[in-house]
N, C-alpha and C positions, 0 to 999 in steps of 0.2 A: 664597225667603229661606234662610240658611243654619242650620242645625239643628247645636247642640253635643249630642252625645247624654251625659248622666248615667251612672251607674251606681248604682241599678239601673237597668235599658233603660225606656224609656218603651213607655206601653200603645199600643193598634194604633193608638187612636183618635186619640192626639195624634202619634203617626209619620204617618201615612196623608195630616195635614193637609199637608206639605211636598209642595212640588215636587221638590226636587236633593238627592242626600246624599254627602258627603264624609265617607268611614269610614277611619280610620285606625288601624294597631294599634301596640303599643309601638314606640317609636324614631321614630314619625313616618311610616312605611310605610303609603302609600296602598297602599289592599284595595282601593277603589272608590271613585269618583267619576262619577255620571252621574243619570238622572231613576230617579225611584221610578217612577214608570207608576200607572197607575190600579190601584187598591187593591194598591199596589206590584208589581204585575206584571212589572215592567222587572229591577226589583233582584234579586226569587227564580226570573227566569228565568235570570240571567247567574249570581246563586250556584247552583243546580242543574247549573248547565252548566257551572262550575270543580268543584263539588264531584264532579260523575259524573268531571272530568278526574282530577283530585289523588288522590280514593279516600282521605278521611280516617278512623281506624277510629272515631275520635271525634265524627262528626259525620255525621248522615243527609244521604243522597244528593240528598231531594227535603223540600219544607217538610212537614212533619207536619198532616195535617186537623184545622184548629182552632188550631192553633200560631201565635203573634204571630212576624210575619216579626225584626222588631225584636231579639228570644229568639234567633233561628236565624241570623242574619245576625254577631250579637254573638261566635258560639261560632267563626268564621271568624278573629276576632284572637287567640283564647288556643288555640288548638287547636297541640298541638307538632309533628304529624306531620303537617304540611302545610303548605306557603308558599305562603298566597294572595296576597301583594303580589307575591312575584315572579311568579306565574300572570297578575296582571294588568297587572305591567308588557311581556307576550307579546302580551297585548290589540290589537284594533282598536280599541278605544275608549280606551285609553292614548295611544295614539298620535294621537286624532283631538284628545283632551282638552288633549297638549300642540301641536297647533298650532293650535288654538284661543288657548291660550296668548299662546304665538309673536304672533298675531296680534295680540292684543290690546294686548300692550307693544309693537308697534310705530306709532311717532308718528304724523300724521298728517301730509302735506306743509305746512312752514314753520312746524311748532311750535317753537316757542322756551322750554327748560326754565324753569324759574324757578330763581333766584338769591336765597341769602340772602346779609344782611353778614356774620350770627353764626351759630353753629349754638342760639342762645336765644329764645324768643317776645318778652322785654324787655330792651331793653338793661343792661347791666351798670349803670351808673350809678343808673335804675331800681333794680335789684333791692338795693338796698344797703337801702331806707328802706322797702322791702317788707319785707326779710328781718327786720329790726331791729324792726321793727312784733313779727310774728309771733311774734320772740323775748320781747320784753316783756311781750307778752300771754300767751303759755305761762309765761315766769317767773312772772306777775302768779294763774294759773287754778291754778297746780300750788304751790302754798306749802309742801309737803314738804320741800323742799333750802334752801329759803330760813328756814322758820319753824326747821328744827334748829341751820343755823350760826349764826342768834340766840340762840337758845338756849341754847347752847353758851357763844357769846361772854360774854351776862350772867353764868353759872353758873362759869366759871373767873374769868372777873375776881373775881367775889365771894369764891370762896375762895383763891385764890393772893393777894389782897389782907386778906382778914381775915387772914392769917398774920405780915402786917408793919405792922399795925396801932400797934403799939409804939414802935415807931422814928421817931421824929421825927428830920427831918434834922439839925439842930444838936446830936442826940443823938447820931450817926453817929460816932465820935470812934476805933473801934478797927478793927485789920483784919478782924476776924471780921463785923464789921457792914457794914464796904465790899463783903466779899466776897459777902454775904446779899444783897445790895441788887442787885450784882451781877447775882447768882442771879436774882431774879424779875423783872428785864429778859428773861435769858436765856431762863427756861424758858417765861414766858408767849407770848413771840417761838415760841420753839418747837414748843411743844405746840398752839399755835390755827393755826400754819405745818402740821401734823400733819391737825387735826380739817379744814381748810379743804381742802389734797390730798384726802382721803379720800372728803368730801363731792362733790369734783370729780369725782373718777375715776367712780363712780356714776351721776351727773348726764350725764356725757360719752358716756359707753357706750352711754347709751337715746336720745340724741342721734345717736351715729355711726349706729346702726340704720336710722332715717329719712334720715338723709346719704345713703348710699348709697343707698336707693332713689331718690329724689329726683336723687341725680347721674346715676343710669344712664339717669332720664327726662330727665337735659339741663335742668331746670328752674331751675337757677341759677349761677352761677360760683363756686368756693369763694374766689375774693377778698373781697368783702361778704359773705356767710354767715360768713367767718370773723373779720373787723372786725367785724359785726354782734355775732355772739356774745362778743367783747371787750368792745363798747360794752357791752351789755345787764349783765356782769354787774359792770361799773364802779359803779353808783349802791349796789345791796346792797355791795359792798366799802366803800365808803364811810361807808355806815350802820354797817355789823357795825366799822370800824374806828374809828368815833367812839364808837359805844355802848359796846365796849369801854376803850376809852379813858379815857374820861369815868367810867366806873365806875369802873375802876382806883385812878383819881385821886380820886375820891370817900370813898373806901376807906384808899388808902396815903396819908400827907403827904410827898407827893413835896417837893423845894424847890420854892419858887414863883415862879412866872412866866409867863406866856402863850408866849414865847417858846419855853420848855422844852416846853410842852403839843404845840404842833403840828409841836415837833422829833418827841416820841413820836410821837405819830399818823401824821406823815410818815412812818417810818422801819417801824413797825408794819403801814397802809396798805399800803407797797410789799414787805413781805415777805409779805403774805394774798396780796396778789397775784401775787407769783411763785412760791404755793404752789399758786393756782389754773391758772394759764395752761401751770404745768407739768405738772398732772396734765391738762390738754384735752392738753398735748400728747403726751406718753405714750400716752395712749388713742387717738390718732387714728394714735400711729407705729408703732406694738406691737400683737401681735396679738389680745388680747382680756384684760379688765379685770382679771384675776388676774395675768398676766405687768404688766401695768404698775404694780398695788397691789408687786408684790415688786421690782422694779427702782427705784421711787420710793420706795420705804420705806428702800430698803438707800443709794441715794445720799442723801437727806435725813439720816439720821442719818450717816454716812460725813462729809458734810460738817458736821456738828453738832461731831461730835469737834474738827475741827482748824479750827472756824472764830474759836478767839480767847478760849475760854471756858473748856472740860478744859484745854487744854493752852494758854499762852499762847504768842503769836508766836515769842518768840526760844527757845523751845525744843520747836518742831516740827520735827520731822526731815527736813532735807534735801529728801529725796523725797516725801514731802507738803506742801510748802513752795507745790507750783503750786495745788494743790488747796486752802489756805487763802484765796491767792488770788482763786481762782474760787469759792468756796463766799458764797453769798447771804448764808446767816447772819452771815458774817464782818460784811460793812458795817450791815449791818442792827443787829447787836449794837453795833458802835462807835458809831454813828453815836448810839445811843441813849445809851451810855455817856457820853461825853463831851458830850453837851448836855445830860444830866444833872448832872452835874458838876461840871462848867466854872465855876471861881468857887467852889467849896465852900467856905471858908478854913478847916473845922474842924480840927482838928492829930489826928493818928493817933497817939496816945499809944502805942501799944507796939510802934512800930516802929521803926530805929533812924532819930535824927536828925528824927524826927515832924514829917515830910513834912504836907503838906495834901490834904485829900481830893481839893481839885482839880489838887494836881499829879501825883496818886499815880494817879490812874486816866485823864487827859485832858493829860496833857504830851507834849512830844518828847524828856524827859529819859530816858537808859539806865536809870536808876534808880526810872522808875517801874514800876506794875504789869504793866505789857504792854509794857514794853524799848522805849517810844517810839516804840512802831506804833499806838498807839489817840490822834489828839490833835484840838485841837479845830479845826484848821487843817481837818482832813478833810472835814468834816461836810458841807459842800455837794457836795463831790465823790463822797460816799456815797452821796446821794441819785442821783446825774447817774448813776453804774453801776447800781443798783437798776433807774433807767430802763431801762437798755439790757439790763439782764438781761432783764425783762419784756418788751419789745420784743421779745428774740431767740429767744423760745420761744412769741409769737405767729405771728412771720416762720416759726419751725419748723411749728407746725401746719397754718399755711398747706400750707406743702409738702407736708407728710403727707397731707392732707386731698386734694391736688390729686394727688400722683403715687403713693399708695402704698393700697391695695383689697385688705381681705382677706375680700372677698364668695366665696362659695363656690360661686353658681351664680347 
């Protein structure tokens, strides 16, 4: 049988028991390969016989009386002034060892190799409701990531909601109030957009770690491993985006309607989510969790500025005109805006000609609050991009996941 030798060397007694030793020193350099011999006899004949060749100053010529062969055999791979791999690749027993070899990797007449379809033990299709299995149950055993962005969710709702506690909508009557209300669309969208990446990135990182091993063993396609991980973290988004929700609403006197509720939640939902999907994918395309918290932090807020709220639409500048555009935030905010909105009939008393709340923030009119870019015509069509945001940053990880390895050995 084959013996891996330790460090420290093993005692004579459990050397001795072996038949055959393959000794290897740094770099994978065979010293020797062949039988230990009765009370190793074979091995400290053939080292006596390299060592009397090579002339090491560091290492006696012959075994020492009493001396564990194991001890003396060992000092052959670290010893500097001597190459006993290449002493033994000079060998007759190198040479007899490799066509021994030889011999044995050649077939037998009319063997027929074996064929696989995949290079995988289970087919792909298989592996999708294996993998999704696994994932559940690590999300289900590990409640760290899951029990904080709960917690998180409950703890901002309750105070970015107690702060507009006051305002009842039919109260809503001035601009300072529209613009308030505004606000903690905004910043709640934002800020749990924020705690939810951060969460991810974390989450994903101790994830890639096992990816990679697991991929270099072949043991599954990143197609299903990465649908899988989507699925899995679909039902908590869903949770954390209702319970938020529903607090909120609990808290502020939004205007009413069921309508309006699962407009929010819609629109909320699909931005946690493309705060999630972006941070897996960051992580899986970037080289390690601190370049991805800084490149994610700098575009999430980057896209915060011009996404329809600092600054409105008709007076963004030119060259950030595309990047309003493409900025998540942007639909996610309108989208909420105006099915907020929508129908307000309060009058804005101190603006001029005291416009209505719902035509002032949810029209196609120049003159309302955001130049006729926020209106309620949108609103389904905000959701259909949110889709495909989300979509395009699963599609990305994918590829990350499949073609880009920053394993380092």
């Amino acid at each position: 049988p084959p013996i891996h030798l330790p460090h420290p060397q093993p005692s004579y007694a459990l050397f001795s028991v072996f038949d055959r030793l393959l000794l290897l020193k740094r770099g994978g350099q065979t010293v020797y390969f062949g039988d230990l011999g009765p009370e190793c006899a074979t091995l400290v004949g053939y080292m006596e016989e390299t060592t009397q060749l090579l002339e090491p100053a560091s290492m006696p010529a012959t075994l020492p009386p009493g001396a564990n062969p194991a001890t003396w055999m060992l000092s052959a791979c670290v010893t500097a002034d001597a190459d006993f791999a290449a002493a033994y690749r000079e060998t007759k027993l190198c040479a007899t060892n490799k066509a021994l070899t030889v011999e044995a990797m050649r077939p037998p007449e009319g063997y027929v190799p074996p064929t696989f379809e995949s290079p995988y033990a289970v087919p792909v299709a298989r592996q999708f409701p294996i993998l999704l299995k696994r994932l559940l149950i690590s999300y289900w055993r590990g409640p760290a990531y899951n029990v904080a962005r709960g917690m998180v969710s409950i703890i901002v709702a309750l105070i970015f909601g107690s702060c507009y506690t006051r305002a009842r909508p039919e109260a809503i009557d001035t601009y300072s109030e529209v613009l308030g209300r505004i606000g903690l669309f905004f910043l709640a969208s934002f800020f749990m957009g924020i705690i939810f990446f951060s969460s991810a990135l974390q989450q994903m990182a101790v994830e890639r770690a096992s990816y990679y091993r697991e991929k270099a063993a072949r043991m599954y396609h990143p197609l299903p491993y990465s649908i899988s991980f989507g699925v899995a973290e679909t039902p908590y988004l869903v949770f954390f985006a209702g319970l938020h929700s529903a607090l909120l609403w609990a808290v502020v006197d939004f205007y009413p309607g069921a309508e309006r509720f699962f407009f929010y939640f819609a629109y909320y939902l699909l931005y946690i989510s493309f705060a999630t999907f972006y941070a897996q994918f960051l992580v899986a395309a970037l080289p390690d969790e601190g370049t991805a918290q800084t490149v994610g932090t700098a575009l999430l807020t980057l896209t915060s500025l011009v996404g329809g709220f600092t600054i409105t639409p008709d007076n963004i500048p030119d060259y950030w005109i595309t990047v309003y555009w493409l900025a998540p935030i942007h639909y996610s905010l309108e989208g909420i805006i105006v099915t907020q909105f929508h129908g307000a009939d309060q009058e804005i008393s101190d603006l001029p000609g005291t416009p209505t709340v719902g035509r002032f923030t949810s029209s196609h009119w120049s003159d309302s609050h955001f130049g006729g870019e926020f209106a309620w015509s949108h609103r389904f069509q905000n959701i259909i991009v949110l889709i495909i945001i989300c979509g395009v940053f699963r599609a990305g990880t994918l590829y990350a996941l499949t073609f880009i390895d920053y394993t380092t050995r």
